[in-house]
gemmi code that builds the backbone of each chain (N, CA, C; Angstrom):
import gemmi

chains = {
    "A": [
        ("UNK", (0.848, -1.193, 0.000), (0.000, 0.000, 0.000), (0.885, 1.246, 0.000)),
        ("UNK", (0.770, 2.324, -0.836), (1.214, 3.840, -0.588), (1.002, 4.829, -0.146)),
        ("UNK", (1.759, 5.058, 0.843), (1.610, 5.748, 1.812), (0.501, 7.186, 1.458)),
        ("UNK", (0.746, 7.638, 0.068), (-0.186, 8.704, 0.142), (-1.208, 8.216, -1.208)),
        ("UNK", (-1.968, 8.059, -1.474), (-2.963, 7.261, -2.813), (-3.923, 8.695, -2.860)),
        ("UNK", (-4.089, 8.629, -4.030), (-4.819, 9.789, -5.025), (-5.478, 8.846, -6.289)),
        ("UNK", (-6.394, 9.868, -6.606), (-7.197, 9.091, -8.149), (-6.230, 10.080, -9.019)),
        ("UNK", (-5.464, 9.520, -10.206), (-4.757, 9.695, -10.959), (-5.507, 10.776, -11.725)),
        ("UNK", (-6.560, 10.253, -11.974), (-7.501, 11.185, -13.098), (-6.997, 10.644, -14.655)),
        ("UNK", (-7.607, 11.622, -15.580), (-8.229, 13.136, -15.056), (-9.279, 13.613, -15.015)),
        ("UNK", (-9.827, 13.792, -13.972), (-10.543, 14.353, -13.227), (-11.473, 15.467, -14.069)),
        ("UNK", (-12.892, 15.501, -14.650), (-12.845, 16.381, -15.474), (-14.235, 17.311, -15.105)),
        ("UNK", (-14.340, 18.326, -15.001), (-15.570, 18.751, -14.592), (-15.980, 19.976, -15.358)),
        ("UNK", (-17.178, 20.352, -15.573), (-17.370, 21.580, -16.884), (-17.550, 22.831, -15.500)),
        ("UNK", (-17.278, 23.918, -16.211), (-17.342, 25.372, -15.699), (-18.202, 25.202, -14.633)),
        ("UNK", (-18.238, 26.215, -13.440), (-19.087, 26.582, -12.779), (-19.450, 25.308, -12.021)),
        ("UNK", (-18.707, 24.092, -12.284), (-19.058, 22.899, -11.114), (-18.499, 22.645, -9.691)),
        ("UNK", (-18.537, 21.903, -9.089), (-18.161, 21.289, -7.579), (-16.507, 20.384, -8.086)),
        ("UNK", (-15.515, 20.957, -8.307), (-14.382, 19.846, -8.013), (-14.067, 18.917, -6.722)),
        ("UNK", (-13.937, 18.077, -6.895), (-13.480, 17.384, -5.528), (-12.692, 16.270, -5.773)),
        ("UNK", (-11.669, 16.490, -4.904), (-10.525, 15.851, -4.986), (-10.127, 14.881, -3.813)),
        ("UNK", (-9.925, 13.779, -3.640), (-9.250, 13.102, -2.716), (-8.263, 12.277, -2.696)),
        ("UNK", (-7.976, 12.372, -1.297), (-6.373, 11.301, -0.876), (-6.611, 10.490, 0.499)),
        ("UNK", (-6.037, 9.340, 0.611), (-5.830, 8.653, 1.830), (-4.708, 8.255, 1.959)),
        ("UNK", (-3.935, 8.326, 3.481), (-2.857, 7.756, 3.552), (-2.767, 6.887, 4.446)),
        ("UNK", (-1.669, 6.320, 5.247), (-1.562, 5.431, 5.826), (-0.875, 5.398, 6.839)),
        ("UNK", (-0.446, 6.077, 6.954), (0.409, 6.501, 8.421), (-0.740, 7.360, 9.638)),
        ("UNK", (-1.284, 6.483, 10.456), (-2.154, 7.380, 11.837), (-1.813, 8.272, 12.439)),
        ("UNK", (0.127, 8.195, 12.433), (0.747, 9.369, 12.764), (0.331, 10.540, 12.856)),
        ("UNK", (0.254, 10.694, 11.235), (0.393, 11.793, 10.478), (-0.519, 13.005, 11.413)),
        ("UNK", (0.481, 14.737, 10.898), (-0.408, 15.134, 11.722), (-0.657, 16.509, 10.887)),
        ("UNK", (-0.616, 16.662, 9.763), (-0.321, 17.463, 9.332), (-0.827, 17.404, 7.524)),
        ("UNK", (-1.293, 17.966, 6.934), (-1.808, 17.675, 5.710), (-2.185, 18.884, 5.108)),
        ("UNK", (-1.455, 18.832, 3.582), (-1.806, 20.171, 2.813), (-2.293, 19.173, 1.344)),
        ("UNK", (-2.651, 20.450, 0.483), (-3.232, 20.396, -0.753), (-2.003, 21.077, -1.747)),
        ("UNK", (-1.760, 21.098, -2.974), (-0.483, 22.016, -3.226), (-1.237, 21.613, -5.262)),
        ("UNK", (-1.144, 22.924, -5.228), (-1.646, 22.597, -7.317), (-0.046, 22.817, -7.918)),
        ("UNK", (-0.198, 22.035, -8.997), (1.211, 22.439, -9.937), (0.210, 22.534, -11.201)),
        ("UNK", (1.069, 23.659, -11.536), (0.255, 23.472, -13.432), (1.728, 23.144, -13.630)),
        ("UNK", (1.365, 22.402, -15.331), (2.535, 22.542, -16.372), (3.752, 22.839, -16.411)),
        ("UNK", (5.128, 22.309, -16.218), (6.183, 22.918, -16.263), (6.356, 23.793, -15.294)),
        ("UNK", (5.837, 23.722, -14.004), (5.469, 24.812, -12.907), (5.726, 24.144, -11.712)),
        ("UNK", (6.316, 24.703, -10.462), (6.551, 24.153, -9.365), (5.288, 23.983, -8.414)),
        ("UNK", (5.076, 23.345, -7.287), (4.092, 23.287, -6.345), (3.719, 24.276, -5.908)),
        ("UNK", (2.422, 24.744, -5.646), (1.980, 26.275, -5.298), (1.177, 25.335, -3.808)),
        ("UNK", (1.899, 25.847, -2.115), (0.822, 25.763, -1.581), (-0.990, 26.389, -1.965)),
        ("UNK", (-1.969, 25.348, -1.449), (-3.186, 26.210, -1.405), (-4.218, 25.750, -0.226)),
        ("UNK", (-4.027, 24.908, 0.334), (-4.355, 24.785, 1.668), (-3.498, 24.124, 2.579)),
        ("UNK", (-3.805, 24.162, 3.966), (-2.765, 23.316, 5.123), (-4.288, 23.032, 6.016)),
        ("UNK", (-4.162, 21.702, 6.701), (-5.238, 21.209, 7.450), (-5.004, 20.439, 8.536)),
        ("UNK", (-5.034, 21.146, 9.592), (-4.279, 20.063, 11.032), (-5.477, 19.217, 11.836)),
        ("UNK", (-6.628, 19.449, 11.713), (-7.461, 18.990, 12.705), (-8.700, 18.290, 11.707)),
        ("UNK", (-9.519, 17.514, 12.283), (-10.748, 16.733, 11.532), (-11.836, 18.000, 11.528)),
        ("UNK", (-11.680, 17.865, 10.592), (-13.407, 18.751, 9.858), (-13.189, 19.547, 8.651)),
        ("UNK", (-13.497, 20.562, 8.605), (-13.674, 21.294, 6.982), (-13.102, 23.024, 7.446)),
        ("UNK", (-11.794, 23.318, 6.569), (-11.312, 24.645, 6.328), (-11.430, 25.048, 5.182)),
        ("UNK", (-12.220, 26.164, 4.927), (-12.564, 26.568, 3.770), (-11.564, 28.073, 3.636)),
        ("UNK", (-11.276, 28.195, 2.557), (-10.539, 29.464, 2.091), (-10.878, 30.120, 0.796)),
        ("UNK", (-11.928, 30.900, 0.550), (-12.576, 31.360, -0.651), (-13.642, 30.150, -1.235)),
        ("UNK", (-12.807, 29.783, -2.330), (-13.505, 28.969, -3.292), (-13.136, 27.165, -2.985)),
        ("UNK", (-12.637, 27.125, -1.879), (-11.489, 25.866, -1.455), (-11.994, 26.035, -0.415)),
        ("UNK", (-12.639, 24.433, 0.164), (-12.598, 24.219, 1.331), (-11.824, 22.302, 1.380)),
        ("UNK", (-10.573, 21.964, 2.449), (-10.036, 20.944, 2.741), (-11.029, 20.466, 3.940)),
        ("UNK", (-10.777, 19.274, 3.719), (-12.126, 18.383, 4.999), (-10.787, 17.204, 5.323)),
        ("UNK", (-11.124, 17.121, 6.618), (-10.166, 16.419, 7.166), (-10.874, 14.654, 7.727)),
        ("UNK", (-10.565, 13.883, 7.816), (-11.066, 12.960, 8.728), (-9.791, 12.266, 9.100)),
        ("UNK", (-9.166, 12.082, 10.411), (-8.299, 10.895, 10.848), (-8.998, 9.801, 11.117)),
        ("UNK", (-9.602, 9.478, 11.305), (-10.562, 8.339, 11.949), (-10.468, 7.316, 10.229)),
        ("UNK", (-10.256, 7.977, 9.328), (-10.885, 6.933, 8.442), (-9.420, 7.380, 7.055)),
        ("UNK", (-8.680, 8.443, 7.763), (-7.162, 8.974, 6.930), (-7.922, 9.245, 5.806)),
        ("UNK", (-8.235, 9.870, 5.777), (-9.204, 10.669, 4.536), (-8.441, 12.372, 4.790)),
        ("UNK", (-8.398, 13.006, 3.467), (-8.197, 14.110, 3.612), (-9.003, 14.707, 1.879)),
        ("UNK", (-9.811, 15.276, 1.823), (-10.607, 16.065, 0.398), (-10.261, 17.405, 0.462)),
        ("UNK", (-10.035, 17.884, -1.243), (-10.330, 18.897, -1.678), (-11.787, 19.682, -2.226)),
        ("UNK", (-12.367, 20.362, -2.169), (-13.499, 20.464, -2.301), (-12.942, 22.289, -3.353)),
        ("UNK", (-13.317, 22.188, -4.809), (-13.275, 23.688, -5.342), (-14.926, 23.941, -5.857)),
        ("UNK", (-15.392, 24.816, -5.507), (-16.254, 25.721, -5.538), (-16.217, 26.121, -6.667)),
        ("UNK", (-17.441, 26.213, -7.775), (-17.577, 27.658, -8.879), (-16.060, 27.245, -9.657)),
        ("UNK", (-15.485, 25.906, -9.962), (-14.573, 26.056, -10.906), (-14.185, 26.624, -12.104)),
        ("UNK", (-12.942, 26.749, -12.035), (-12.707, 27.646, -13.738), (-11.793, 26.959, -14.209)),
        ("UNK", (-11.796, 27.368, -15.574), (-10.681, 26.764, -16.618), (-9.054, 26.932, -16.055)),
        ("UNK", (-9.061, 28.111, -15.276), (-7.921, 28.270, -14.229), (-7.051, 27.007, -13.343)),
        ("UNK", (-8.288, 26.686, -12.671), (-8.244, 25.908, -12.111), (-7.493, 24.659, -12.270)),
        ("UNK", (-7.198, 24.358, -13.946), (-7.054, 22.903, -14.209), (-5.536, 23.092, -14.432)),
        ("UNK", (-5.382, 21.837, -13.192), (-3.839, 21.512, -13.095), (-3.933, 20.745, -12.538)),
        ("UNK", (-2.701, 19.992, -11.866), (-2.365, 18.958, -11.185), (-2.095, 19.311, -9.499)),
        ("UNK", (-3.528, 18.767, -8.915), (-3.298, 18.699, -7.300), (-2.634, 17.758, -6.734)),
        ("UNK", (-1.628, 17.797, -5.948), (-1.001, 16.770, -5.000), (-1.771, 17.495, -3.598)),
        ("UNK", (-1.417, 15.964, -2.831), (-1.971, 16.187, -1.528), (-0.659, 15.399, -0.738)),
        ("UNK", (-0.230, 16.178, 0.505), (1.432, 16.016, 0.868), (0.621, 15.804, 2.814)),
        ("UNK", (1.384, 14.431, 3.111), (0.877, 14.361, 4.645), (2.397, 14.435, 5.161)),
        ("UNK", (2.430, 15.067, 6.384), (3.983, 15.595, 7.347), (3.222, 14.551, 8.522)),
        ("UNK", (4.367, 13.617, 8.190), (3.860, 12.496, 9.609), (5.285, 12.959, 10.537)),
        ("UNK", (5.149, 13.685, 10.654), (6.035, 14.100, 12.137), (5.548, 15.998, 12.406)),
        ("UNK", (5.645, 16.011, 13.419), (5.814, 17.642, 13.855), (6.961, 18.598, 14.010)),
        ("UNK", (6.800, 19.523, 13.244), (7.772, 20.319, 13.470), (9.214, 20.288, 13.482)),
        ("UNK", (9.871, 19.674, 14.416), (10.901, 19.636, 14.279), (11.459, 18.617, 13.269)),
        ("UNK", (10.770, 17.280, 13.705), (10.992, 16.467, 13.007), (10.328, 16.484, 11.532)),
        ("UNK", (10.368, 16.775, 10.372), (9.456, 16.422, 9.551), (9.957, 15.351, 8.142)),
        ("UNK", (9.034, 14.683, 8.067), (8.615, 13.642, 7.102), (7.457, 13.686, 6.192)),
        ("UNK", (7.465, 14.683, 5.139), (6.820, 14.730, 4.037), (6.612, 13.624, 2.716)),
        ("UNK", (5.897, 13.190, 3.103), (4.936, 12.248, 1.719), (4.150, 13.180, 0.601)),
        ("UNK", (4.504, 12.905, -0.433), (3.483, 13.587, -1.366), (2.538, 12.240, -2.318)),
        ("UNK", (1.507, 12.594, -2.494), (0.688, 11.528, -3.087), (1.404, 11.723, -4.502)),
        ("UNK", (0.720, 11.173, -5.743), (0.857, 10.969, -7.313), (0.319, 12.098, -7.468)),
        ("UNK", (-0.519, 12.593, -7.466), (-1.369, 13.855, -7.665), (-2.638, 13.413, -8.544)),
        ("UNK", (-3.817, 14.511, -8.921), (-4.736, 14.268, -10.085), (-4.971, 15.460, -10.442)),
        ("UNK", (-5.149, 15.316, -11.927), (-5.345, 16.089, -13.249), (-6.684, 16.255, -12.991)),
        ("UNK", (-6.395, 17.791, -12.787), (-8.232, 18.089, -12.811), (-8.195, 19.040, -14.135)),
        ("UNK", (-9.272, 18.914, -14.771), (-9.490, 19.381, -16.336), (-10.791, 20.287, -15.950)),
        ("UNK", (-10.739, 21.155, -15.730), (-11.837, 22.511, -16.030), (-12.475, 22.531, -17.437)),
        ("UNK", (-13.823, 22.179, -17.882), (-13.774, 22.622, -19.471), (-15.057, 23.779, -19.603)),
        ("UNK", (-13.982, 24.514, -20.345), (-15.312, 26.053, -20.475), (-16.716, 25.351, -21.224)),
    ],
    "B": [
        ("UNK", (8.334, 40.315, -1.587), (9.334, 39.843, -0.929), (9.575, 38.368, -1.860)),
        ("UNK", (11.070, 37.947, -1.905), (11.449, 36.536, -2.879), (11.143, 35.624, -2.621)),
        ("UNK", (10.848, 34.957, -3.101), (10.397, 33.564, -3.027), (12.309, 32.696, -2.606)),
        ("UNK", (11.897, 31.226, -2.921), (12.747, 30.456, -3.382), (13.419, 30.663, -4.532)),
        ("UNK", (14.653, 30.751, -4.203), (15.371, 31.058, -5.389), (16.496, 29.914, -6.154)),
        ("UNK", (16.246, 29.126, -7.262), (17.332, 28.303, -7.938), (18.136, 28.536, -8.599)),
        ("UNK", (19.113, 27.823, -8.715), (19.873, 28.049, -9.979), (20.815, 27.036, -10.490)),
        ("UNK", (20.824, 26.874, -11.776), (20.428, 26.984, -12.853), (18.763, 26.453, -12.820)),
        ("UNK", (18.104, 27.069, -13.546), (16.888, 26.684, -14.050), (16.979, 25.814, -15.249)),
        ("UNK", (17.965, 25.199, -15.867), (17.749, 24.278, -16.561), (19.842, 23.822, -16.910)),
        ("UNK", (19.735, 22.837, -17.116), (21.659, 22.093, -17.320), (21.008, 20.966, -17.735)),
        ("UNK", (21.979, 20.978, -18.814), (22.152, 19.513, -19.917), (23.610, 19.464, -19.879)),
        ("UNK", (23.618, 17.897, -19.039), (25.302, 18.056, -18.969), (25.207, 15.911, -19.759)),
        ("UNK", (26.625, 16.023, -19.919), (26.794, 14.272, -20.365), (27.135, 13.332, -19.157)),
        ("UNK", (26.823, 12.642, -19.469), (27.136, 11.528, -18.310), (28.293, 11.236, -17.687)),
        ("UNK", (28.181, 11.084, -16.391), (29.970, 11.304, -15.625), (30.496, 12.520, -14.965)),
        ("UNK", (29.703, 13.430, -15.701), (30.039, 15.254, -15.585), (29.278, 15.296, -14.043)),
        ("UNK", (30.086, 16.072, -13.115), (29.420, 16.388, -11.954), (28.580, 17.716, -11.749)),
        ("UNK", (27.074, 17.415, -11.322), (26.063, 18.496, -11.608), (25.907, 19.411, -10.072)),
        ("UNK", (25.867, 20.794, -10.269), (25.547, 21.106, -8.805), (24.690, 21.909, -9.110)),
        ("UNK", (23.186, 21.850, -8.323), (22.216, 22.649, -8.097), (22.303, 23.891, -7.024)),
        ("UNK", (21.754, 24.693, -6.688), (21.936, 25.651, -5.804), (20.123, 26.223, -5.431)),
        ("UNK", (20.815, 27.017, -4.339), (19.356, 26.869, -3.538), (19.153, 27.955, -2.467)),
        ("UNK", (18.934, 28.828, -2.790), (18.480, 30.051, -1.284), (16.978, 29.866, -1.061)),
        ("UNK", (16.932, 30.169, 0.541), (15.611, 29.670, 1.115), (14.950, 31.141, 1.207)),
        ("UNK", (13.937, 31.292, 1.513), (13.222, 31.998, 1.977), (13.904, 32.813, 2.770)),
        ("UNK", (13.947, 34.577, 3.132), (14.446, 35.151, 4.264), (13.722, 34.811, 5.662)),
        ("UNK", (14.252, 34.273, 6.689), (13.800, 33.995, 8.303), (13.344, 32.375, 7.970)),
        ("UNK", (13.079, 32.098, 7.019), (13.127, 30.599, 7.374), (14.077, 29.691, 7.357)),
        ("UNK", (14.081, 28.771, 8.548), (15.278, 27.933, 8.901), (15.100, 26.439, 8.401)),
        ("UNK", (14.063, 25.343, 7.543), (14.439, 24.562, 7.182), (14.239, 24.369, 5.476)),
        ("UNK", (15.107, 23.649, 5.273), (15.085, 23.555, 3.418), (15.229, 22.015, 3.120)),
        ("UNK", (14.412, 21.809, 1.928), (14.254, 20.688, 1.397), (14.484, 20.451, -0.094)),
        ("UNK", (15.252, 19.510, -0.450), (15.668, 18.872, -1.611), (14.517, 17.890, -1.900)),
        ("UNK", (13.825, 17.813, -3.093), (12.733, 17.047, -3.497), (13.357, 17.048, -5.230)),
        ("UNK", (12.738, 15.289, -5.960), (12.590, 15.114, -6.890), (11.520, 14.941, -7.615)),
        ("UNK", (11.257, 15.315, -9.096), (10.021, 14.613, -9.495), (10.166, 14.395, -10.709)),
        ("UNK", (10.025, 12.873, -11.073), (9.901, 12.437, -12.163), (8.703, 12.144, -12.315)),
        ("UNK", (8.027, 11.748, -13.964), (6.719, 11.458, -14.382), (6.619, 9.664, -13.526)),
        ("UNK", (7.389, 9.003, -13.353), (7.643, 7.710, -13.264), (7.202, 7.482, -11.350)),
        ("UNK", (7.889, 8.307, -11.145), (8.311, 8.218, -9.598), (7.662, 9.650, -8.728)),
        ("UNK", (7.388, 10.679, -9.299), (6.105, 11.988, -8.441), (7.001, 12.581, -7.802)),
        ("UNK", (6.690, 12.868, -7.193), (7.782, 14.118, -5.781), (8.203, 13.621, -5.235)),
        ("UNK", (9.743, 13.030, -4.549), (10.137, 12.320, -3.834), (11.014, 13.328, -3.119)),
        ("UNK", (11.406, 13.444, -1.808), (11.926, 13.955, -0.849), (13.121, 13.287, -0.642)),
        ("UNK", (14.382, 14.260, -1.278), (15.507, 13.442, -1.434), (16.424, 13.637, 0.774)),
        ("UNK", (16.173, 15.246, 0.926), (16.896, 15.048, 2.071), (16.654, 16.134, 2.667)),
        ("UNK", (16.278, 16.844, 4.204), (16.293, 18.271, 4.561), (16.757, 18.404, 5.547)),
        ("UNK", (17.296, 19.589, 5.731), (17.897, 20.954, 6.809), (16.821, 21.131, 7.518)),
        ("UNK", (17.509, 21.498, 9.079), (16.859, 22.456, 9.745), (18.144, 22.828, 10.631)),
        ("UNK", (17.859, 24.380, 10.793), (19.015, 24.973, 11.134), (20.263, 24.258, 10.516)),
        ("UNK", (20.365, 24.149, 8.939), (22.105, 24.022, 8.330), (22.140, 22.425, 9.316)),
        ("UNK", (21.356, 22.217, 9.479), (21.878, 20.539, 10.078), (21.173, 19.392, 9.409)),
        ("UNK", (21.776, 18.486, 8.799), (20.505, 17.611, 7.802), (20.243, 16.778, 8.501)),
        ("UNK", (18.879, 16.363, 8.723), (18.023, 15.354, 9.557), (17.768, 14.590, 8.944)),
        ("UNK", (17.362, 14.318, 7.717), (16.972, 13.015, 7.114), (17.684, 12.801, 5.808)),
        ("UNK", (18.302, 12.574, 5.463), (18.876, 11.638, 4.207), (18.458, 10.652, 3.511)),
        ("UNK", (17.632, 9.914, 4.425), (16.996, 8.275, 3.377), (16.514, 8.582, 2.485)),
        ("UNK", (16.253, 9.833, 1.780), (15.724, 9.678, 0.166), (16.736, 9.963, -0.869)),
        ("UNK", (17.823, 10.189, -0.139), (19.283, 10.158, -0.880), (19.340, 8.871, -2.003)),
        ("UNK", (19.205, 9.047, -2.989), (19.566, 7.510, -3.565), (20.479, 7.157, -3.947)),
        ("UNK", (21.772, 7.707, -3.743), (22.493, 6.749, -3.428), (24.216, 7.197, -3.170)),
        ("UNK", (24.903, 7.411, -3.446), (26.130, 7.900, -2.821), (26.846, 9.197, -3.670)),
        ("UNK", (26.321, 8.823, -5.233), (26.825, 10.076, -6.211), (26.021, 11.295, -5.371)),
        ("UNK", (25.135, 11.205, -5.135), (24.721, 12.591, -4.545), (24.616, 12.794, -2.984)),
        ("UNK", (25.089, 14.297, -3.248), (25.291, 14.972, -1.372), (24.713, 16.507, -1.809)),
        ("UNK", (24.493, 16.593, -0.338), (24.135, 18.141, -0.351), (24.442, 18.689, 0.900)),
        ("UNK", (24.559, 20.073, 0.683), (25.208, 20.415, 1.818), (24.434, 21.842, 1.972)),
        ("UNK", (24.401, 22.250, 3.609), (24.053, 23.675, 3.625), (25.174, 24.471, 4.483)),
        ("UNK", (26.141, 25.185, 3.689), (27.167, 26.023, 3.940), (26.029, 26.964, 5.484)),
        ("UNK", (25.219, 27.896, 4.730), (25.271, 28.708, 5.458), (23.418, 28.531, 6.302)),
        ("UNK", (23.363, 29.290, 7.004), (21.597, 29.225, 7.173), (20.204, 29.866, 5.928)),
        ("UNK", (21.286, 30.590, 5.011), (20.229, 31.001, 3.485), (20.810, 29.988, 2.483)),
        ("UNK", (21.633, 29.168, 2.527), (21.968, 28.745, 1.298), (22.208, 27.265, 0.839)),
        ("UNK", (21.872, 26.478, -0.083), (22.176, 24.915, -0.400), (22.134, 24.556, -1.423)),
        ("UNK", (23.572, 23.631, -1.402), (24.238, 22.829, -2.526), (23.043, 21.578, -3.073)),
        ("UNK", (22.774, 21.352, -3.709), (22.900, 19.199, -4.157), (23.947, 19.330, -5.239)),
        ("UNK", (24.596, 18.026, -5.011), (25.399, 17.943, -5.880), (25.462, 16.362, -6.086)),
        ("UNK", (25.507, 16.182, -7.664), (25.672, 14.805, -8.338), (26.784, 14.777, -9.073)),
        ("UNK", (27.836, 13.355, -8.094), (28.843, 13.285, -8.945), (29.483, 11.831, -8.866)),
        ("UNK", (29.398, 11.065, -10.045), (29.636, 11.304, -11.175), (27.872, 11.255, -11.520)),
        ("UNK", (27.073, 12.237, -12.686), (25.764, 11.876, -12.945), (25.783, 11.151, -14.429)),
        ("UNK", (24.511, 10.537, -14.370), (23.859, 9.691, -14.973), (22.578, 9.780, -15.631)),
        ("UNK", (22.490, 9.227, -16.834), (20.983, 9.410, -17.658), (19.565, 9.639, -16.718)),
        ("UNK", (19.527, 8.521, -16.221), (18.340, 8.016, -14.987), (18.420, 8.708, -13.675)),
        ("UNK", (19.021, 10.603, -13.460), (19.114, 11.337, -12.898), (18.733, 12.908, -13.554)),
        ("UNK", (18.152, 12.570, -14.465), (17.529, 13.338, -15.350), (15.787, 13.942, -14.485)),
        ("UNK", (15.494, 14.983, -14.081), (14.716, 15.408, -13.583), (14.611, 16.529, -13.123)),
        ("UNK", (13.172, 17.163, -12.672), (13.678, 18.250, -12.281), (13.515, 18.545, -10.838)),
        ("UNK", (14.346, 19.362, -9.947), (14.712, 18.997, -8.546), (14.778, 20.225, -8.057)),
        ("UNK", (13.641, 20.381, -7.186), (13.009, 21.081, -6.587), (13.441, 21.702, -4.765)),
        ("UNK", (13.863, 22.853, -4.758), (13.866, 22.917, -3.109), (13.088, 23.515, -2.178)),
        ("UNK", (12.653, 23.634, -1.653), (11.629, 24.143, -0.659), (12.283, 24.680, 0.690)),
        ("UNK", (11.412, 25.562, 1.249), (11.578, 26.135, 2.520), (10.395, 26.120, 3.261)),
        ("UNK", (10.943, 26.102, 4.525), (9.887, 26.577, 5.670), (10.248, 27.225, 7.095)),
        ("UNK", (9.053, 27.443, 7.772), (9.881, 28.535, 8.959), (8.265, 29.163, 8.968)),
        ("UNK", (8.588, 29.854, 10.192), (7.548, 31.229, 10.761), (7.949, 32.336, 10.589)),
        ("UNK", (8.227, 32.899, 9.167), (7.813, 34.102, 9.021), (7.767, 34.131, 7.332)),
        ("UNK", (7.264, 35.776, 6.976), (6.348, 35.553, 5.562), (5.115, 35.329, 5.727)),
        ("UNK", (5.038, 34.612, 4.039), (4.186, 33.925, 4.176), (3.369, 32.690, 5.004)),
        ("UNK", (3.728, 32.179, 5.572), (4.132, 30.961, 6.568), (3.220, 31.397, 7.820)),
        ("UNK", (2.177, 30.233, 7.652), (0.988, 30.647, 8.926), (1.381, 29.823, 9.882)),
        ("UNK", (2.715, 28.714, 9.345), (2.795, 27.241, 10.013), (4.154, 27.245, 9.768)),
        ("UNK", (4.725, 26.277, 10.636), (5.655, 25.795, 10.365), (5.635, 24.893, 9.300)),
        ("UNK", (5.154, 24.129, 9.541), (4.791, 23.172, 8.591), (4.468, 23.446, 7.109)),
        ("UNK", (4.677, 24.741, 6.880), (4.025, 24.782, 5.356), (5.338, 24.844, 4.553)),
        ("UNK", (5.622, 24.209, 3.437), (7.009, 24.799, 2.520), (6.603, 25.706, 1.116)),
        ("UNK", (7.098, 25.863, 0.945), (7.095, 26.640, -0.084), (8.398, 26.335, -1.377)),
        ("UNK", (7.605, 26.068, -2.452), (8.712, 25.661, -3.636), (9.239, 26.923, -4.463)),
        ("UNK", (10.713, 26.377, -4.823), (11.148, 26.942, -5.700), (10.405, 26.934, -7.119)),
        ("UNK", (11.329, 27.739, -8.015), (10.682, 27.149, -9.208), (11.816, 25.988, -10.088)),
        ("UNK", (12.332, 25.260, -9.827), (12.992, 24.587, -9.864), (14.175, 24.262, -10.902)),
        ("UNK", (15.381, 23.222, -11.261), (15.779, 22.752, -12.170), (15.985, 21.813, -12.860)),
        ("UNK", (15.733, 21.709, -14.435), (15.463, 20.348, -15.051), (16.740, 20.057, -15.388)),
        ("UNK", (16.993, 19.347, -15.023), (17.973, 18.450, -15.285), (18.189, 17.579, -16.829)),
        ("UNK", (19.056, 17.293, -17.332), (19.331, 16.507, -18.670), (20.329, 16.042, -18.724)),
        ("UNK", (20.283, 14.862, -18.365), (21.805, 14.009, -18.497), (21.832, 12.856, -19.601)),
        ("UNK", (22.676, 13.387, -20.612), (22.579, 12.702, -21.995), (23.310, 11.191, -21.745)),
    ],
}
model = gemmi.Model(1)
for chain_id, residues in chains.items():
    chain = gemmi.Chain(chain_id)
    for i, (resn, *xyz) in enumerate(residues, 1):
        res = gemmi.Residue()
        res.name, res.seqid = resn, gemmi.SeqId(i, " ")
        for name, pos in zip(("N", "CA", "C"), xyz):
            atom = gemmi.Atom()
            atom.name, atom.element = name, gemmi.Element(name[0])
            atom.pos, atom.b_iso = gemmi.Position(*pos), 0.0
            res.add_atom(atom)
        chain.add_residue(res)
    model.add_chain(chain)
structure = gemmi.Structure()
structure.add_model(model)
structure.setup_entities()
């Protein structure tokens, strides 16, 4: 099993829909979990961080957390053609000092006008 | 205020030739990370700093490459002798409490360098 699993995609949703994205990992450890988009030839852009079980929303992005079941979702709002790139989802199974970053495969989300 | 800063943003060197990447972190943040990503293999976390001291190495693969952090803004990787199947592009990151940075925990990427080893 891998430690961080994603749906490969791609992921495809028309304008103005509900994206949603997910990952599970495998470490209970873990305490720490972000979302990060790359487009094309482009480095990782944080766009959310999520430490606790439930739902942080930031504009058009809300991350939902569950440990109980190592679930972590992306949820985009009102998508745009913008939007479409490649999300990874990265779990830090240690704190702070110590850290141990996993990044999943990522998925191709396709916005189509 | 700068981001992550690399350099070279792109080297095509031949095989055997020793490659060195370079790497300034973020101003006030104290740890930095060396990451790879191939289409084959995704983001892999080759090795990171905190405070200029490296804590983890196991994603080192294998002895041609080291990295080093001279100072608390600045870091080497270096591949030597390199090889075809070291072809990628290799990414460093920072983190710390201040900036942007709501967390420790958050890094922030460079924009990275692709690598080409003929």
């Amino acid at each position: 099993q891998k430690e961080v699993e994603q749906n490969s995609g791609p992921l495809s949703v028309p304008e103005g829909a509900i994206a949603s994205l997910n990952c599970t990992y495998s470490d209970r450890g873990s305490q720490s979990f972000f979302w990060y988009r790359q487009y094309s030839g482009k480095s990782p852009e944080l766009i959310m961080s999520i430490y606790s079980n439930g739902d942080k929303e930031d504009g058009r992005f809300t991350a939902q957390l569950n440990k109980a079941s190592q679930y972590v979702s992306l949820l985009i709002r009102d998508s745009q053609p913008s939007d479409s790139a490649t999300y990874l989802c990265a779990v830090n199974r240690r704190e702070n000092y110590g850290q141990n970053f996993v990044f999943g495969p990522g998925t191709r989300l396709s916005v189509l006008p | 205020d700068a981001g992550v800063i690399q350099s070279p943003r792109h080297e095509v060197t031949e095989m055997g030739q020793e490659v060195t990447l370079r790497c300034k972190l973020i101003s006030g943040h104290n740890s930095l990370f060396w990451y790879r990503q191939t289409m084959m293999r995704g983001l892999e976390l080759l090795i990171y700093f905190n405070n200029n001291v490296p804590i983890d190495d196991s994603g080192m693969p294998e002895d041609r490459f080291s990295a080093k952090m001279p100072n608390a803004s600045f870091s080497t990787l270096k591949i030597q002798p390199s090889e075809p199947r070291d072809s990628a592009v290799y990414f460093c990151a920072s983190s710390g409490t201040s900036g942007r940075s709501s967390s420790y925990n958050e890094q922030f990427f460079g924009p990275g360098t692709r690598l080409t080893v003929l």
